[in-house]
C-alpha positions in Angstrom: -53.8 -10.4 32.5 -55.3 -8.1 29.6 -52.3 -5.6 28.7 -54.8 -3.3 27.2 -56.9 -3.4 30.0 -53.9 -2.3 32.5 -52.9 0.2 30.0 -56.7 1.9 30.0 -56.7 1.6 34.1 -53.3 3.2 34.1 -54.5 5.9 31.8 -57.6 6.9 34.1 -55.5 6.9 37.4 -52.6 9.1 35.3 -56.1 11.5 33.8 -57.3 11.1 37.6 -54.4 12.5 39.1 -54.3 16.3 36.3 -58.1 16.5 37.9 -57.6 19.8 40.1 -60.0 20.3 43.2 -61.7 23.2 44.2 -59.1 23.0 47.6 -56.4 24.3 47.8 -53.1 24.2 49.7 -52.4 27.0 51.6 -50.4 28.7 49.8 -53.1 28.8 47.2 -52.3 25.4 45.0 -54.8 23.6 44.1 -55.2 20.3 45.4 -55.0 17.3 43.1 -57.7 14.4 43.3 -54.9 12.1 43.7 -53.4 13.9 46.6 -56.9 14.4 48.1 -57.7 10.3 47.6 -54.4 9.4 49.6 -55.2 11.9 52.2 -58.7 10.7 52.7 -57.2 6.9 52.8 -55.0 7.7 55.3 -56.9 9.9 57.6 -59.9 7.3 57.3 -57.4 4.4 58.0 -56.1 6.1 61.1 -59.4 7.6 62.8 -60.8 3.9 62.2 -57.7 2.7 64.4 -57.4 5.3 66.5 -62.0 5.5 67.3 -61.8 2.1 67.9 -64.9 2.0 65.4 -63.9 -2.0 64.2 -64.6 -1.3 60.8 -62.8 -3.2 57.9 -59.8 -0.9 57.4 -59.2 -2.7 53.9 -62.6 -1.9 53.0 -62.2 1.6 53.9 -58.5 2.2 51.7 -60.4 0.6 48.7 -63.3 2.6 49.1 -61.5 5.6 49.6 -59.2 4.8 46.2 -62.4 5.0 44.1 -64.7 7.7 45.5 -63.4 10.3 43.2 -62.7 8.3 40.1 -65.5 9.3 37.8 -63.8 12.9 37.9 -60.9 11.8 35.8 -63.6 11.6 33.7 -65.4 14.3 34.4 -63.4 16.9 36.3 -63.7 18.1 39.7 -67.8 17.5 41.3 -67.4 20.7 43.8 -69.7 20.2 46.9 -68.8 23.9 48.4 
């Protein structure tokens, strides 16, 4: 494997997770991309188990580890 290559994935995940969302916990915190990504992976996993819906749960935890990595990159994309 390309050292560099891990060390620039390492540094988007590490940029990825100082992102702060528009969400907040309720005591007011904002909630971190990274924390909102393992939520969504998790919640996503489970309702696909627990629907019945058949879907590739795989598929869904990968999916669900990217669909907020551009804002590392480009900060929080608020849909409120």
């Amino acid at each position: 494997m390309e050292t560099e290559r891990l060390i620039e994935i390492a540094k988007l995940v590490m940029d990825f997770g100082k992102v702060n969302r528009a969400t907040k916990y309720p005591d007011g915190t904002p909630e971190s991309d990274t924390t909102h990504t393992v939520m969504l992976g998790v919640i996503c996993v489970y309702l696909n188990h627990a629907l019945g819906l058949g879907m590739n749960s795989g598929l869904i935890a990968q999916l669900s580890l990217v669909h907020d990595l551009h804002e590392a990159i480009c900060g929080d994309e608020m849909t409120l």
